[in-house]
DSSP file (Angstrom, degrees, kcal/mol; ACC not computed):
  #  RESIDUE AA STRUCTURE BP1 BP2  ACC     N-H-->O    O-->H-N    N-H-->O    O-->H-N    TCO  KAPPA ALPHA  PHI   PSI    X-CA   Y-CA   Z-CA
    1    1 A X     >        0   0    0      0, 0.0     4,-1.1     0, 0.0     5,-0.0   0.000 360.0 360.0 360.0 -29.6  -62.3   44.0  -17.8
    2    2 A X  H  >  +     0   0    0      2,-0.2     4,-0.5     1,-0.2     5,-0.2   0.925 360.0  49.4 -70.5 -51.3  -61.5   40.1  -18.7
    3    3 A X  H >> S+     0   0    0      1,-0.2     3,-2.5     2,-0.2     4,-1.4   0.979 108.6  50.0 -54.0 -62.9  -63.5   40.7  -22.0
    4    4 A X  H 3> S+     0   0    0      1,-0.3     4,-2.4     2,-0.3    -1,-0.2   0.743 113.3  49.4 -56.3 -35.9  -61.6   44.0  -23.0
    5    5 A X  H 3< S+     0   0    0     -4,-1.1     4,-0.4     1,-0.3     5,-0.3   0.421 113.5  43.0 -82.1 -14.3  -58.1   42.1  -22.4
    6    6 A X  H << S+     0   0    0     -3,-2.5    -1,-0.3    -4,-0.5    -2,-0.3   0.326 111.3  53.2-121.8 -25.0  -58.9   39.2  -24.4
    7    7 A X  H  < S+     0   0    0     -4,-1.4    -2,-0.2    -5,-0.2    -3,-0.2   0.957 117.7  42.0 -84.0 -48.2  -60.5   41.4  -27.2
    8    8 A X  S  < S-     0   0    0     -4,-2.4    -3,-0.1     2,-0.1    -2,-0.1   0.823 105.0-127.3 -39.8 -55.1  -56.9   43.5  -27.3
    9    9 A X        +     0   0    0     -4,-0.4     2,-0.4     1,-0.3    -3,-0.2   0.444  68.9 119.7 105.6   5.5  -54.7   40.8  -27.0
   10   10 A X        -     0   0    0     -5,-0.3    -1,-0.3     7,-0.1    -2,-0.1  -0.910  50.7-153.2-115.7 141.7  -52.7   41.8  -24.0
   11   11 A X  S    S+     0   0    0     -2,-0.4     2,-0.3    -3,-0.1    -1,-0.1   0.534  73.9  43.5-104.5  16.3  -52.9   39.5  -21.2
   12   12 A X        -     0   0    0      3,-0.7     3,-0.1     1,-0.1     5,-0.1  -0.995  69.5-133.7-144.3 157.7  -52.0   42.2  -18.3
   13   13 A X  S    S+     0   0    0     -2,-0.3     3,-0.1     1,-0.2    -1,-0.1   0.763 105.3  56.2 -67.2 -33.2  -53.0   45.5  -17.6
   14   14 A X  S    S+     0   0    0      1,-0.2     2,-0.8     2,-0.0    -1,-0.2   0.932 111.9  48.3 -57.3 -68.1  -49.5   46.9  -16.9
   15   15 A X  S    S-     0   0    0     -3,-0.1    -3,-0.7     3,-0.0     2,-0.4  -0.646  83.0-163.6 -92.6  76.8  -48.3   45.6  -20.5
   16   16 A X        -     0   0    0     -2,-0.8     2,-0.5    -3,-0.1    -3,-0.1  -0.560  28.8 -86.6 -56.6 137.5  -50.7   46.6  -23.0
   17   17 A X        -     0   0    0     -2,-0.4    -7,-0.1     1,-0.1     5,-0.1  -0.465  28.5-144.8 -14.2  71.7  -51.0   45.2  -26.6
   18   18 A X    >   -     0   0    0     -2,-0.5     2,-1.7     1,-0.1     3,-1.2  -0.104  31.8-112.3 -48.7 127.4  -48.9   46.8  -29.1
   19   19 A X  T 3  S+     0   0    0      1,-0.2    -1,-0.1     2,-0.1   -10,-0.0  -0.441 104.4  19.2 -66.3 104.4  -51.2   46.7  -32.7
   20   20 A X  T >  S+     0   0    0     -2,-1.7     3,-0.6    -3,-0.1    -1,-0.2   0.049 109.5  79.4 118.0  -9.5  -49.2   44.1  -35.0
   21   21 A X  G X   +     0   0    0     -3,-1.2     3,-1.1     1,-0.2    -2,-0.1   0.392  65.7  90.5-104.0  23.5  -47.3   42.5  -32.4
   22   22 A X  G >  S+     0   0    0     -4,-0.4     3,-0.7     1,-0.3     4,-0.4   0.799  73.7  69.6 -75.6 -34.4  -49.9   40.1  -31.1
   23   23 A X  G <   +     0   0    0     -3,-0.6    -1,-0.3     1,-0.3    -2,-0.1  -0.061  68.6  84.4-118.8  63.7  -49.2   37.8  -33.0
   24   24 A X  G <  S+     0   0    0     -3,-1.1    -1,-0.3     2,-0.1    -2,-0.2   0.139  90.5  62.3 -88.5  -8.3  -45.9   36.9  -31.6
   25   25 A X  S <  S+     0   0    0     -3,-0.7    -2,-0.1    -4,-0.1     4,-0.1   0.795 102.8  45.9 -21.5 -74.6  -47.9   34.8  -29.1
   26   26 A X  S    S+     0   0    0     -4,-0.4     2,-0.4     2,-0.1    -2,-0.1   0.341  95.3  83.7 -78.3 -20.0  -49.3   32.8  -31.3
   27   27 A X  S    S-     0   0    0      1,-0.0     2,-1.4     0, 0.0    -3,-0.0  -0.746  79.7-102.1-110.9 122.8  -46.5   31.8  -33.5
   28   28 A X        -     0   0    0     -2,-0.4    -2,-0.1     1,-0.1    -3,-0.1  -0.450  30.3-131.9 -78.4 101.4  -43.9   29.0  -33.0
   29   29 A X        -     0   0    0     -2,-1.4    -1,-0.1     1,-0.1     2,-0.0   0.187  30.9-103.3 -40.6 133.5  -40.7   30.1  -31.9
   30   30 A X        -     0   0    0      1,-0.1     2,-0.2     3,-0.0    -1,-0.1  -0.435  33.6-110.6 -71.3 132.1  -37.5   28.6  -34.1
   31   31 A X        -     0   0    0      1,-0.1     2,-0.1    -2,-0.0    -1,-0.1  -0.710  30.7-115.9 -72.7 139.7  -35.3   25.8  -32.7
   32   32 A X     >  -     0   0    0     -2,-0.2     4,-0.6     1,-0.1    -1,-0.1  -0.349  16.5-125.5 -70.7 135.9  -31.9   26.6  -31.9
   33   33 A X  T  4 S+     0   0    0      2,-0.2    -1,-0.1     1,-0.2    -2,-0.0   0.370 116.0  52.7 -56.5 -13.4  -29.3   25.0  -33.9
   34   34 A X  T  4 S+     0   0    0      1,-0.0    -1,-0.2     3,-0.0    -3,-0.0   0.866 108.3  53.3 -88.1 -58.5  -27.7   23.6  -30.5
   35   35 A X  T  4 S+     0   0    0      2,-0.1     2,-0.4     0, 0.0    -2,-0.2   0.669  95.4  95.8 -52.2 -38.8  -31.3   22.2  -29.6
   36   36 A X  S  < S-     0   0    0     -4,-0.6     2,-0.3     1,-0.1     3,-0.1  -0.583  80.5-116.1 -86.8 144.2  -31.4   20.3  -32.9
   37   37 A X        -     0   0    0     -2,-0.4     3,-0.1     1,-0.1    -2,-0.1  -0.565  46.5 -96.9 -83.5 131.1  -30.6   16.7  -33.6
   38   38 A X        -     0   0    0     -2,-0.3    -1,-0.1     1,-0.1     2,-0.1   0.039  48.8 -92.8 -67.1 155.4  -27.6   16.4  -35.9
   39   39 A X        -     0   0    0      1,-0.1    -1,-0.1    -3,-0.1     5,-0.1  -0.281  39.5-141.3 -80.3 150.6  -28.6   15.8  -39.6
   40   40 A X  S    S+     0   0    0      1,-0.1    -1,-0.1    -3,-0.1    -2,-0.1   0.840  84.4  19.6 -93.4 -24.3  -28.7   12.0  -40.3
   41   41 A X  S    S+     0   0    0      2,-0.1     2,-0.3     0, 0.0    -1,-0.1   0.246 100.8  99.8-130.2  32.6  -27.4   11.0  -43.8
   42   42 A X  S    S-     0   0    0      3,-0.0     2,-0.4     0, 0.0     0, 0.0  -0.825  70.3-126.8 -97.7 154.4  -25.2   14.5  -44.6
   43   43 A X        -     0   0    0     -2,-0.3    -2,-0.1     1,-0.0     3,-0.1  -0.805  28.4-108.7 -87.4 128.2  -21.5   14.5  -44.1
   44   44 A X        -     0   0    0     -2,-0.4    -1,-0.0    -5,-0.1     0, 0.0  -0.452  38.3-109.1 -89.3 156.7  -20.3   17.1  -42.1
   45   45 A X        -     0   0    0      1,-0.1     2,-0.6    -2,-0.0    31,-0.1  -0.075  18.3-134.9 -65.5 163.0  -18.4   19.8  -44.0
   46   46 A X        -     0   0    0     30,-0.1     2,-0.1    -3,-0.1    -1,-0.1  -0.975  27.1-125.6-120.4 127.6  -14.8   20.1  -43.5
   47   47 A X        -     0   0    0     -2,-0.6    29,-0.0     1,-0.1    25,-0.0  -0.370  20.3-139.7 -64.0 115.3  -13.8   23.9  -43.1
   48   48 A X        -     0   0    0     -2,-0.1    -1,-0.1     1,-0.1     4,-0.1   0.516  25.7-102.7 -42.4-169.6  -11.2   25.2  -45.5
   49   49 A X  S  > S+     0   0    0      3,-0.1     4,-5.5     2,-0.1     5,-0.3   0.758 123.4  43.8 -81.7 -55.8   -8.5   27.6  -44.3
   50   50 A X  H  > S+     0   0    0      1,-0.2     4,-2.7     2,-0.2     5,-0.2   0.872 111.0  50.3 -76.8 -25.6  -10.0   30.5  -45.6
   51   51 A X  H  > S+     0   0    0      2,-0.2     4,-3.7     1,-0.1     5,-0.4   0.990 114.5  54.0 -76.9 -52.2  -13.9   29.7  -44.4
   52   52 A X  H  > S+     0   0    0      1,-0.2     4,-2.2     2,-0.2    -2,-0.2   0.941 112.7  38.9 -62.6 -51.8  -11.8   29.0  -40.6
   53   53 A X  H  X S+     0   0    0     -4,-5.5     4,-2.4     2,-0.2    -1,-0.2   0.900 113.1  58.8 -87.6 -12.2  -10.2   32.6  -41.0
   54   54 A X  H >X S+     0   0    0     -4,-2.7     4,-1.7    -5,-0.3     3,-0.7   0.987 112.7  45.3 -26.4 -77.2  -14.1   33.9  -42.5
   55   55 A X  H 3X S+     0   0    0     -4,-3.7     4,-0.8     1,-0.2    -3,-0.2   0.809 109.3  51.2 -53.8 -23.6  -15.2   32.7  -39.1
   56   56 A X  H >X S+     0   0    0     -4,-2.2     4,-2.9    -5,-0.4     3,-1.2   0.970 110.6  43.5 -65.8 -42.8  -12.8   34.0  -37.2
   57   57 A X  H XX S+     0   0    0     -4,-2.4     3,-2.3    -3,-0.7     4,-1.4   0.971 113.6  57.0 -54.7 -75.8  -13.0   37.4  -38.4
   58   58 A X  H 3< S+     0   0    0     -4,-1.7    -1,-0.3     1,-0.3    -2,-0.2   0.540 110.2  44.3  -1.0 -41.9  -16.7   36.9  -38.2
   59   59 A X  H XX>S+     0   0    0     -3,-1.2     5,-3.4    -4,-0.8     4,-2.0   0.859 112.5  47.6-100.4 -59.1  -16.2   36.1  -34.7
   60   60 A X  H <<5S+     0   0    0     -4,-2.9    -2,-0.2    -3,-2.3    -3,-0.2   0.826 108.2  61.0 -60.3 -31.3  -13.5   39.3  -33.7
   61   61 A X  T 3<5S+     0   0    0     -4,-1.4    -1,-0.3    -5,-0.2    -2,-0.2   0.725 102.1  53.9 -75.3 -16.3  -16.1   41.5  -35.5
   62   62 A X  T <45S-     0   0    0     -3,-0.7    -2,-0.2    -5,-0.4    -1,-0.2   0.948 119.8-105.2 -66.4 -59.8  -18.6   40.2  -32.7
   63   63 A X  T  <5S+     0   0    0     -4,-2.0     2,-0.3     1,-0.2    -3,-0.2   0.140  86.2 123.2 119.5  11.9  -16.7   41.1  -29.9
   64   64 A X      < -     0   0    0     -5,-3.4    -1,-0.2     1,-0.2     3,-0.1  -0.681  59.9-137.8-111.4 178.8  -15.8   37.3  -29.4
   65   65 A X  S    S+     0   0    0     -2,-0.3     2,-0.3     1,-0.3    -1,-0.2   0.780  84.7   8.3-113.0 -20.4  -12.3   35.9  -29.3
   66   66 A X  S    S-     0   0    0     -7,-0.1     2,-0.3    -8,-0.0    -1,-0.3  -0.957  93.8 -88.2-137.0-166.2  -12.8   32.9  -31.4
   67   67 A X        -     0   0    0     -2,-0.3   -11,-0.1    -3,-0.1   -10,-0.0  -0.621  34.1-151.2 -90.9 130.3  -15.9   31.7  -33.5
   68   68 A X    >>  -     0   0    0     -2,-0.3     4,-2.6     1,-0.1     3,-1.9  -0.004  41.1 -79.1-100.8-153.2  -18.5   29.7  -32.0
   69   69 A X  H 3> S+     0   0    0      1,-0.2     4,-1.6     2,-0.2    -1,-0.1   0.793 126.9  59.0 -86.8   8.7  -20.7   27.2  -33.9
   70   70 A X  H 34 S+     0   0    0      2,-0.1     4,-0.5     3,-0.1    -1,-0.2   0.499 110.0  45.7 -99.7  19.7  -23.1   29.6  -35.5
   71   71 A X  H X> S+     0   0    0     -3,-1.9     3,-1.7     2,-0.1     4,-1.0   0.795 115.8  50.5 -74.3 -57.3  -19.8   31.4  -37.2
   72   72 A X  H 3X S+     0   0    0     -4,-2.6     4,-3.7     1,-0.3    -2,-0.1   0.846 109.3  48.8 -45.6 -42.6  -18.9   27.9  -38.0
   73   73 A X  H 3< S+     0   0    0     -4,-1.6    -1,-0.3    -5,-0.3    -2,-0.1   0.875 111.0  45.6 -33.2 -66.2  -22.0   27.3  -39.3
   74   74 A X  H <> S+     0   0    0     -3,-1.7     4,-0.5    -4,-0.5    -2,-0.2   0.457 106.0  65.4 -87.6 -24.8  -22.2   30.5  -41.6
   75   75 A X  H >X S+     0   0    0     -4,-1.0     4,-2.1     1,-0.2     3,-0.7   0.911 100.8  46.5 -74.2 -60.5  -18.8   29.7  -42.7
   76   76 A X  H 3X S+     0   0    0     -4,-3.7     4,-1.0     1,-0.2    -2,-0.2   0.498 106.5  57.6 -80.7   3.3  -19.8   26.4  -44.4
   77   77 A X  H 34 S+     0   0    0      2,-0.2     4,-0.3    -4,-0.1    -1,-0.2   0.548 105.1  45.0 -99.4   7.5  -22.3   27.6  -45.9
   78   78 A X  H XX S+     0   0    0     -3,-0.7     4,-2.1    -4,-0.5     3,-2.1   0.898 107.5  62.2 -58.0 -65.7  -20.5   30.2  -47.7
   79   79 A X  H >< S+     0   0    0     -4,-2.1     3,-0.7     1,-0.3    -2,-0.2   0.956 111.6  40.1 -42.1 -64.1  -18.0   27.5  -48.4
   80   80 A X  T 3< S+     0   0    0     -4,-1.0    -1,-0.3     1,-0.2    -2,-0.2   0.531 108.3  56.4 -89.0  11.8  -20.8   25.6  -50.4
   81   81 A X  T <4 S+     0   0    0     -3,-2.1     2,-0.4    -4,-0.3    -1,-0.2   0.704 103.3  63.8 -61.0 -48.0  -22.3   28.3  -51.8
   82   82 A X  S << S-     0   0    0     -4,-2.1     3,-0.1    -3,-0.7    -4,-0.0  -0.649  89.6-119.4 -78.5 124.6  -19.0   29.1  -53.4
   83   83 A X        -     0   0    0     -2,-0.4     2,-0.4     1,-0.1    -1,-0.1  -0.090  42.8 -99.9 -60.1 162.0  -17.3   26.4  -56.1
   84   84 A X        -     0   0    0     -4,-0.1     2,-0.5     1,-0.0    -1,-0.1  -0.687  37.8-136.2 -91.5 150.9  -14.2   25.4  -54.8
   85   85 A X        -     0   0    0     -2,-0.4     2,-0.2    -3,-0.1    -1,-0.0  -0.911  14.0-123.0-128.0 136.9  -12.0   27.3  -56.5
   86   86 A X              0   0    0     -2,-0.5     0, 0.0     1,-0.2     0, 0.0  -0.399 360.0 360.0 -72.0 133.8   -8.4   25.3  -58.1
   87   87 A X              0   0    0     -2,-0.2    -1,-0.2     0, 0.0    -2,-0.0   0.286 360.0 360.0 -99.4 360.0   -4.9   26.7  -57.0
């Protein structure tokens, strides 16, 4: 039974082995942007008006009531994707 379970890939009998998802195991799971140590020789961006009301919407379209830091996040890099554009 030990052999069969280890040839499958599933490590209990109750939860069998889906075929292609096996190797989700195996694979190293991304660090959380909270989890990571802030970058050492970038400046952090400063958030426009309009990337602040991005994120908000961003944020109201969630279900949340203001934007936490992975709107903030997504905001500035919009922002620097986009040229700054002259009024």
């Amino acid at each position: 039974m030990t052999d069969l379970r280890l040839a499958t890939g599933s490590l209990s009998p109750d939860f069998p082995c889906v075929a292609g998802l096996s190797f989700a195991m195996t694979t190293k799971p991304k660090s959380k942007p909270w989890m990571k140590s802030n970058p050492k020789k970038k400046a952090p961006t400063k958030l426009t008006k309009a990337s602040k009301t991005a994120a908000e919407a961003r944020a109201r379209k969630a279900g949340r009531p203001y934007p936490n830091l992975i709107d903030n996040m997504w905001a500035a890099q919009q922002q620097k994707r986009k040229p700054a554009s002259t009024d």
